[in-house]
N, C-alpha and C positions, 0 to 999 in steps of 0.2 A: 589621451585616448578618448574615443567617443561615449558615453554612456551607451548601455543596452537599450533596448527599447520593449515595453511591456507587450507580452503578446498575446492579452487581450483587449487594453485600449490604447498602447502604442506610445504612450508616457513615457518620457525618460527615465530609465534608473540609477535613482540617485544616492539610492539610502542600503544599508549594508543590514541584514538580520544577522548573518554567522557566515565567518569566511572557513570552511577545512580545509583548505590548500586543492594539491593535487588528490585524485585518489580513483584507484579500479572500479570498473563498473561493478555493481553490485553482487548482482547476480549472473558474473561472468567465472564461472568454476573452472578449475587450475584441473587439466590431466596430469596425473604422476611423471608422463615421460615429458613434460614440460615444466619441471617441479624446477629446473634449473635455469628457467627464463626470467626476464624483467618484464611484468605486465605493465602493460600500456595504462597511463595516466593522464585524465584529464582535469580541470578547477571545476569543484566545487561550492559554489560561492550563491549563497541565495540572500537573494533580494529583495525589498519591498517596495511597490508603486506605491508613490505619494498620490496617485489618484483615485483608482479604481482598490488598492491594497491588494491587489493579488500579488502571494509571496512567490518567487518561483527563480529557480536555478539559470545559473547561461546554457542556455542550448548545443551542446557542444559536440554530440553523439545523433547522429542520424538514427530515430528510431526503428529502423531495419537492424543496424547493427546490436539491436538489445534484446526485442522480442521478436524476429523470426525462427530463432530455437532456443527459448527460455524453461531452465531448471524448474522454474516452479508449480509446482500441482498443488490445486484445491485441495484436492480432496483427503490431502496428507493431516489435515487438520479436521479431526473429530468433530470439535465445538463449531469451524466451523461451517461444516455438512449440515448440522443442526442448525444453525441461525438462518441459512440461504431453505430448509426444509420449512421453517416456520414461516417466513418472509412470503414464501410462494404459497403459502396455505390462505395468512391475509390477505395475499392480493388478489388470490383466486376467492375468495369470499368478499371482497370492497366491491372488485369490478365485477362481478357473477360472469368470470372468465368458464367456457366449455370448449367443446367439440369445434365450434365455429368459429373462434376465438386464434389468435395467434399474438405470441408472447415473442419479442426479439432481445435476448442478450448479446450485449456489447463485452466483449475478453470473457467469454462462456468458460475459457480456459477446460479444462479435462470435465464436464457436464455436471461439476459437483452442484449448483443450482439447477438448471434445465429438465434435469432427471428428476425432478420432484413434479414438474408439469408436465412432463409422459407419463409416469405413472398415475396421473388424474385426467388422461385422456386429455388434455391440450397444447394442442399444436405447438410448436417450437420452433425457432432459429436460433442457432448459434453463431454468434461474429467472432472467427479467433485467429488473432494476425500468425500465432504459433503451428506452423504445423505438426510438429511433433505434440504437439497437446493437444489438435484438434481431433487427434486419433485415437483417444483415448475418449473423448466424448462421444464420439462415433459407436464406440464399443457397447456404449452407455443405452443407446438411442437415440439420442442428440445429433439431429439434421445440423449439419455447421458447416458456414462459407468462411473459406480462409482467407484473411481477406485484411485491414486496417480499415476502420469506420471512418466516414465524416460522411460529406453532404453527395458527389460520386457515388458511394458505396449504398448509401441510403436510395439513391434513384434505384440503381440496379436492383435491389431489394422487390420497392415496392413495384417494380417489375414484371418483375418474376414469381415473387409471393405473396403481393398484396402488402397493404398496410395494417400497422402493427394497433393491436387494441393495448399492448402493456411494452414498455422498454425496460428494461432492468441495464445498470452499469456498474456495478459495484465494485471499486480501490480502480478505477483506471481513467475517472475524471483527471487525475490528477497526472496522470502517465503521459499524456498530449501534447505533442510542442504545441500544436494547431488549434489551440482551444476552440477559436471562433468556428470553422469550418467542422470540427468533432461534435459540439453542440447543435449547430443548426441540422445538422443529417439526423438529429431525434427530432424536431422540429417537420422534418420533411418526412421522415418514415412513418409517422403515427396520422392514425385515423382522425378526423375535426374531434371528437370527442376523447382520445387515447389517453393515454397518461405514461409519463417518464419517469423513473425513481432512479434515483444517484445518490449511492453512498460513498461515503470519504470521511480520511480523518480528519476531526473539525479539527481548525487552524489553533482556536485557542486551546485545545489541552496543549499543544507541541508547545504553544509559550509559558502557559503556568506550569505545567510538569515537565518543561528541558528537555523536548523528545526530541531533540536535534538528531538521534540515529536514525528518523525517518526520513531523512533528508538525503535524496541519491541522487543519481542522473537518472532512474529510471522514474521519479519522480519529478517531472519540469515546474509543477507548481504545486502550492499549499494552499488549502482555502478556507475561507471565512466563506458563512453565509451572506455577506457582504457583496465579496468576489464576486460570487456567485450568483446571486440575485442582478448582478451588474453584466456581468458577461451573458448571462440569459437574456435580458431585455431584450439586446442588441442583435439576439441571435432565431428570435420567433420563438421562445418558450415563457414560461410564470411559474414561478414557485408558486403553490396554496397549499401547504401542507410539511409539517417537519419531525422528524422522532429522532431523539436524543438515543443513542445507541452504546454500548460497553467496547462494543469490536471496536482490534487496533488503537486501545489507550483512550478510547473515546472519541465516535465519530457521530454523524450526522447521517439520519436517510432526507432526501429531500423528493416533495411529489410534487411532481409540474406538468402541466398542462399546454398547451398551444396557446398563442397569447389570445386567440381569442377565443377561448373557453371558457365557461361561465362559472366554475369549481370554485365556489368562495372561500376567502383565505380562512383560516382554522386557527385557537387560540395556540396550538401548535408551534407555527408559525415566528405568530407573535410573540410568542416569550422568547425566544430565540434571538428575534431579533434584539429586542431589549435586552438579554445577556449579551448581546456583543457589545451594544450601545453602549450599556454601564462600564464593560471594562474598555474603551474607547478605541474599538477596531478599527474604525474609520480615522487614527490620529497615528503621527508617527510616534508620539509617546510610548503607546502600547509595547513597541519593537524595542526600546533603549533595554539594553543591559543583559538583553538574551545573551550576548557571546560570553559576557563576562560568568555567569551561569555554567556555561558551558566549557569554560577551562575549568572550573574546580571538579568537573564533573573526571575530565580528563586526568589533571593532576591526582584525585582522589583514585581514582582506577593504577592508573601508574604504581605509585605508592602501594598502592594493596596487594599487587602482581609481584612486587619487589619484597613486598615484606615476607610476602604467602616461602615465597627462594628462598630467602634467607632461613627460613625458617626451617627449613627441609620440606616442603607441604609440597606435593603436587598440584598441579590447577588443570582443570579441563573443562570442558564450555559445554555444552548442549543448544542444539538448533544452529542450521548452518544457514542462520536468514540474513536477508538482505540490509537488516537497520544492525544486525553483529558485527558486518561487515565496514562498514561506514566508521563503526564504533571502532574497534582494532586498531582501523589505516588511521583512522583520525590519532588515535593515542600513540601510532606507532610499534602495539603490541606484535610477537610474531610466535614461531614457535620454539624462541626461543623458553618464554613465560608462560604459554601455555600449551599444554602437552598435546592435544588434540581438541575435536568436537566431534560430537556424533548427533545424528539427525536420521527420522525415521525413512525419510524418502528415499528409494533405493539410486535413484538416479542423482543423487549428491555425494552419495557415502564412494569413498576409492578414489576422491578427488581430494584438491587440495582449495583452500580458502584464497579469493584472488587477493594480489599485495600480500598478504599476513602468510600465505603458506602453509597452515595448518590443517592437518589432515583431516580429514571428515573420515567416519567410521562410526557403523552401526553402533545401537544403543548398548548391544549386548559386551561392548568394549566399557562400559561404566563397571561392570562388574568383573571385570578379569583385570582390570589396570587397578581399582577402585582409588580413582583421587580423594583428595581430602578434601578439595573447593571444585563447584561446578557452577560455572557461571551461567546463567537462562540470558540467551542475548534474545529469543524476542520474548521481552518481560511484559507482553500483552498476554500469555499465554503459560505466567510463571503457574497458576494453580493447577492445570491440566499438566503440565509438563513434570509439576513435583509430584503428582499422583502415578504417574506412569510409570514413573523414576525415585518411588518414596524407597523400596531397597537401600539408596546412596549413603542411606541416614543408620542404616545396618552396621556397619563398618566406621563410623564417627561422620560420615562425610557429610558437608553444609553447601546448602543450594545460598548463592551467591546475584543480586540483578547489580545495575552500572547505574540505570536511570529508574526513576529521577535522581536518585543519587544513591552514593555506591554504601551495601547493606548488606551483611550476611543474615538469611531470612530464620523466623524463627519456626 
């Protein structure tokens, strides 16, 4: 069979990071009256270029079929309403953004960022391929084209609205079969002096802390600053600038410029680049022994869901996200082992978890079932999520995470 070919410098691929077999789109939720079908499954299998290193999945789901009506809302998450409210405070104070000014988000998703630049009186776009989500930002005040980004989208844009003094893209660099064509449309949309900022989760925590649950189809790559400074060249952009961030297990903001903008690179930057350096991003060494990492992680979950039965204990999960999901199909868990999940978002809860089949239902099911274990599948978000939910600890019950590895919390 052919090798893939990398789809941002077009390298063969040759080299294996973590195979999880088949498995449900991620954030594709099970209705009740379909509680009895087989969901559709596709391979999983991500990959590393020996060239360029950008890690990234087989393309195997037309991204129409993932985000034209996607589950997920910002703004369900507190902390992070709070991160995207500070972010726009900075940038509106770096670039002395006003009234004349116009800021374009890329996956604006429900205006949980956007809304924080209406309410400081500067102008706004919204790009959000979801229409059921784009109606929600609307609500907000949040002007938004429904629409998929690249280099098309971006003309039409500058169009019609003029070009952009600031691009915001934050968790959807990574969401793109199309990388080349989805970067160069920020390249094309911004002003000769604009500035583009892209957050994502950096590439190295997911290898030193085992975060292989972020690994989906709606995710086509993982990135290094590396990647990413590679696929930018190519495409009319520059990184000068980088901030180390906590969101999503630890990610990157990265500030880039038009390549021929004069924004001198920042010690920022630089240390960045040298922490990739030292732990040898640019080598396939770096990739050896991830998967093997990632069965004990498996084997150890298994084991613990088996003991928790044996034991008489109930288990039920909290957060119906998209890397809990990953985790499950990958182990195999169903509802058999675990009795439910509940998650705050109304638009999750009366469904069922795709593959695994586990009900989703409000929070307020923690306290009338009251299990003994509660699993936090997304464990970027264990400290907010046990504060909400500290009650569980009323009644004996112990918040539980899988990664990096599997721990009842104390």
């Amino acid at each position: 069979m052919t090798a893939p070919k990398c789809r941002a410098c077009g390298a063969e691929l040759n080299h294996t990071l973590v195979d999880l077999g088949d498995s449900p789109l991620a954030n594709s939720y099970v209705t009740l009256d379909r509680k009895d079908t087989v969901d559709n499954r596709y391979p999983l299998h991500a990959r590393v270029c020996g060239d360029c290193f950008l890690v990234q999945v087989d393309d195997v789901v037309p991204p129409s079929d993932i985000f034209s009506d996607y589950a997920y809302f910002s703004s369900y998450s507190t902390s992070w309403v709070e991160h995207a409210r500070k972010y726009c405070e900075q940038a509106k104070d770096r670039l002395s953004l006003d009234a004349q000014s116009l800021v374009v988000e890329v996956a604006s998703n429900d205006g949980y960022l956007l809304q924080h630049f209406v309410a400081a009186n500067v102008p706004v776009l919204g790009v959000e391929p979801a229409a059921n989500v784009a109606v929600e930002a609307e609500k907000k005040g949040v002007r938004s084209l429904v629409a998929f980004f690249g280099k098309d989208t971006a003309e039409k844009i500058v169009a019609q609205y003029g070009r952009a003094d600031l691009t915001a893209a934050n968790n959807v660099l990574a969401h793109v079969p199309d990388i080349n064509d989805f970067v160069s449309g920020f390249a094309t949309v911004l002003k000769d002096d604009g500035v583009s900022t892209f957050e994502f989760p950096h590439l190295l925590n997911l290898l030193e802390k085992t975060q292989f649950d972020t690994i989906y189809h709606e995710h086509f790559s993982y990135l290094s600053l590396y990647a990413v400074e590679r696929c930018f060249e190519q495409n009319g952009l520059k990184v000068f600038d980088v901030e180390e961030l906590p969101t999503h297990g630890g990610s990157l903001r990265v500030w880039a410029q038009k390549t021929s903008g004069t924004r001198a690179e920042t010690a920022g930057l630089h240390a960045i680049r040298a922490k990739e350096n030292a732990a040898g991003i640019a080598t396939l060494a770096c990739y050896d022994g991830f998967e093997k990492k990632v069965l004990k992680i498996r084997d150890d979950l298994i084991a613990f869901v088996n003991q928790a039965h044996a034991d008489g204990k109930k288990v039920a999960a909290y957060g119906a996200a998209a890397k809990g999901n990953t985790l499950l199909n990958y182990c195999g868990i169903t509802s058999d082992q675990i009795a439910f999940v509940v998650d705050a978002n109304p638009h999750k809860q009366n469904t069922l978890l795709p593959g695994s089949h586990i009900p989703v239902k409000s929070p307020d099911a923690l306290q009338t079932e009251k299990p003994d274990y509660v699993i936090i599948l997304p464990w970027n978000l264990k400290d907010e999520i046990m504060a909400a939910v500290s009650h569980v600890r009323d009644w004996g019950g112990q918040f539980v995470v899988a990664v990096p590895k599997v721990q009842i919390l104390p």
